[in-house]
N, C-alpha and C positions, 0 to 999 in steps of 0.2 A: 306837210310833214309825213302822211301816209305815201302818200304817189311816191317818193324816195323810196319807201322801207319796201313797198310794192315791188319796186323797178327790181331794186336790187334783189327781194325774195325770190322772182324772176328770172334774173341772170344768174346767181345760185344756182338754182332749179335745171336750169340750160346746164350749165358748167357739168354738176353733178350728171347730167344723162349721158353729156361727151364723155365722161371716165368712165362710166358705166359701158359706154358700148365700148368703147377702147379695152376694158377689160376683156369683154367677152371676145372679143378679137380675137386677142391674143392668147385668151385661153382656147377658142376655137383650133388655134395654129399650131398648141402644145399639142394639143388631143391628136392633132391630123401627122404630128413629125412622130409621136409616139408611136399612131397607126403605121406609118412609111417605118419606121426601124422594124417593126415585128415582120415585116413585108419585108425586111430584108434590105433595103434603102441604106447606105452608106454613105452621101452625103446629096447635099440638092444645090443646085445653082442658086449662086446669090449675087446682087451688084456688089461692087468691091467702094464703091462710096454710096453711102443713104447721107440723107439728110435728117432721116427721123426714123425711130425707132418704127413706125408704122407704114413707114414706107420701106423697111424690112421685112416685116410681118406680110406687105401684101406682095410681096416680091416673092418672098418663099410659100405659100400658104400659094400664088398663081404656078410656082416649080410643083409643088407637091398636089395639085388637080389634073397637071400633065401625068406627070405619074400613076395615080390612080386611073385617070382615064386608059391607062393600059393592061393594068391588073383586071384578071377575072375577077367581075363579080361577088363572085361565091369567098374566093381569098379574098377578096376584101373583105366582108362580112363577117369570116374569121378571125381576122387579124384587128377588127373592132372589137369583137366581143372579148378576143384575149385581152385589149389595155382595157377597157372596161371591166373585167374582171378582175387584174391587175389591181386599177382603183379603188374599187372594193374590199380586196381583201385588205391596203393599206389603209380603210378608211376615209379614203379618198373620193368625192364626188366631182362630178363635171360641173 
């Protein structure tokens, strides 16, 4: 009767850290489209069929590392600080 309650507090456990990073995911992906709009970014390549929502996320989140890899530095660092500040002042954390 335990090794059941075991098994499953276990898969549980699993289940819950898959949502958990999936979260952070795609909150990572908000933060980075937010940075790419203050950069001035007006739209990103995306496949025209996914399969899953996270194979969206790593399709566009791979579009907008291309991009940044061409942005100075220093504007990028900018353009963090402003949605980060942004955040802030709505209350809002990452």
């Amino acid at each position: 009767m335990i090794e059941p309650m075991k098994t499953q507090a276990r898969t549980l456990d699993r289940k819950l850290r898959c949502v958990d990073n999936r979260i952070r995911s795609f909150d990572r992906v908000i933060y980075r489209v937010k940075v790419a709009e203050q950069l001035g970014v007006e739209s990103v390549t995306r496949p025209i069929r996914v399969s899953s929502g996270t194979q969206l996320s790593r399709t566009v989140d791979r579009a907008l590392a291309g991009t940044f890899a061409s942005v100075p530095a220093q504007r990028l660092q900018q353009a963090r600080v402003q949605v980060q500040t942004l955040a802030h002042g709505l209350g809002m954390s990452r």
